[in-house]
TIROBA-66908 format. One record per residue (C-alpha): residue in one letter; chain; x, y, z negated. Coordinates in Angstrom, 3 decimals. Layout:
<marvexs>
<marvex 'a', 'A', <X, Y, Z>> ...
</marvexs>
This chain:
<marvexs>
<marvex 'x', 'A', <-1.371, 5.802, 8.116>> <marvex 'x', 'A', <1.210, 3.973, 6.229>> <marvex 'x', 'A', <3.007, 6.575, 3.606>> <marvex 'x', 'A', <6.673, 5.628, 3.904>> <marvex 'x', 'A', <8.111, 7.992, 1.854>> <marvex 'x', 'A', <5.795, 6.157, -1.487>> <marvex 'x', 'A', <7.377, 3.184, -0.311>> <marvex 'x', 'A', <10.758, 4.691, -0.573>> <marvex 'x', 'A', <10.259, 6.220, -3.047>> <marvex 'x', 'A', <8.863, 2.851, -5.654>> <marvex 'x', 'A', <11.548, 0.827, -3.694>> <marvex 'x', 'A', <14.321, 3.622, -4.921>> <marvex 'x', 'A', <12.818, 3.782, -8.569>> <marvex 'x', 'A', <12.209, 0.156, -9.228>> <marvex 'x', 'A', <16.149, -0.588, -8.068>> <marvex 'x', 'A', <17.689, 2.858, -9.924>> <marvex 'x', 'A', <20.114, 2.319, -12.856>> <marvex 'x', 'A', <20.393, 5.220, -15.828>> <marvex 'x', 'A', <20.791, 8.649, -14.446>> <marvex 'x', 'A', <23.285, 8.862, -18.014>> <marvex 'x', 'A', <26.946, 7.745, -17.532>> <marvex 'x', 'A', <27.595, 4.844, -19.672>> <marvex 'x', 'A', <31.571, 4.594, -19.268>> <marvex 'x', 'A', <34.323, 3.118, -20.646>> <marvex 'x', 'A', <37.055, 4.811, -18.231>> <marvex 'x', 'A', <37.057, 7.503, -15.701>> <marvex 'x', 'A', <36.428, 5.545, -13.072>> <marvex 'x', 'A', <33.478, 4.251, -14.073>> <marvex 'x', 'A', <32.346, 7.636, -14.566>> <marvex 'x', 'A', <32.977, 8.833, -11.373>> <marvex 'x', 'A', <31.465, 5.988, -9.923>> <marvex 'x', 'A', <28.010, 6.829, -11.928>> <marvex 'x', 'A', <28.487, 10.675, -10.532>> <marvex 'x', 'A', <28.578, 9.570, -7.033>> <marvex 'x', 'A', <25.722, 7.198, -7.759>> <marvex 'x', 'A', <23.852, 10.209, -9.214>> <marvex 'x', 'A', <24.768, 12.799, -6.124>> <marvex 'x', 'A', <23.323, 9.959, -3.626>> <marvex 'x', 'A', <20.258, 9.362, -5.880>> <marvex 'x', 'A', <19.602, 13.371, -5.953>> <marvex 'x', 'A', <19.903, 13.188, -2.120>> <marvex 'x', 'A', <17.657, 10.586, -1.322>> <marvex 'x', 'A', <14.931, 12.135, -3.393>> <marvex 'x', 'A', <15.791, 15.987, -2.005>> <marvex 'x', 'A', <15.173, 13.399, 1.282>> <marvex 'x', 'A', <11.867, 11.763, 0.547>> <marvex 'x', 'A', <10.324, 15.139, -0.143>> <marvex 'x', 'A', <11.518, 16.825, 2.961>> <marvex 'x', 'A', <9.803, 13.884, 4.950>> <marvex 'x', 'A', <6.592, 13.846, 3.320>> <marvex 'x', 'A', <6.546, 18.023, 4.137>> <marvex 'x', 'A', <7.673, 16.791, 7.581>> <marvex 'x', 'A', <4.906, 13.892, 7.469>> <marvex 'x', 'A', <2.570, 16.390, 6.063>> <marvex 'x', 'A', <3.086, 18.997, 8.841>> <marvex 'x', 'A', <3.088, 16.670, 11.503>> <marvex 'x', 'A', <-0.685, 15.466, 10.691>> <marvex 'x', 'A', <-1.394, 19.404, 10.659>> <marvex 'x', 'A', <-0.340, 19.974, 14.003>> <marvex 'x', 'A', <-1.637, 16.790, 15.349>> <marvex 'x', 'A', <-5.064, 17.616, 13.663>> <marvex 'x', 'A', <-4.886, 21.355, 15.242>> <marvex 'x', 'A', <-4.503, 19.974, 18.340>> <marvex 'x', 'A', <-7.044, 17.506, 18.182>> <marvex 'x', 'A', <-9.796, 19.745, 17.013>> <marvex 'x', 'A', <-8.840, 22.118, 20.375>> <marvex 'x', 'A', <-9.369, 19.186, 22.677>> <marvex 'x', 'A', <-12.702, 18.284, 20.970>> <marvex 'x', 'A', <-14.150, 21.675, 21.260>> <marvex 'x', 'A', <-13.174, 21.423, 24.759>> <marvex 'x', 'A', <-14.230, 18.375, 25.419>> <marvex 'x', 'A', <-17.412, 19.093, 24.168>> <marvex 'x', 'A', <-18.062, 22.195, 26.606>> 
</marvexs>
């Protein structure tokens, strides 16, 4: 299986600028908060999908062990 949320993840990383503000007017500032609050979210994101990923191959894996016992009966 492909791991999406890795991908996301490097993709997000490589393109990120400094979590620090680095500004010359309020504005700017601002700007770099929002910036920040998006970044957060994206990561709070990524981690709820890989627990969603992760759960997912748990249930599927449940259910595949039932039909194999069955199968094999």
């Amino acid at each position: 299986m492909i791991d999406l949320t890795s991908e996301m993840v490097d993709f997000y990383h490589d393109t990120s600028i400094t979590k620090s503000p680095n500004a010359d007017n309020i504005d700017e500032f601002i700007e770099q908060q929002n910036i920040d609050i998006i970044r957060d979210n994206v990561d709070r994101l990524c981690q709820q999908i890989a627990r969603l990923i992760n759960f997912i191959d748990e249930e599927y894996n449940k259910i595949y062990s039932k039909d194999d016992l069955i199968n094999r009966q």
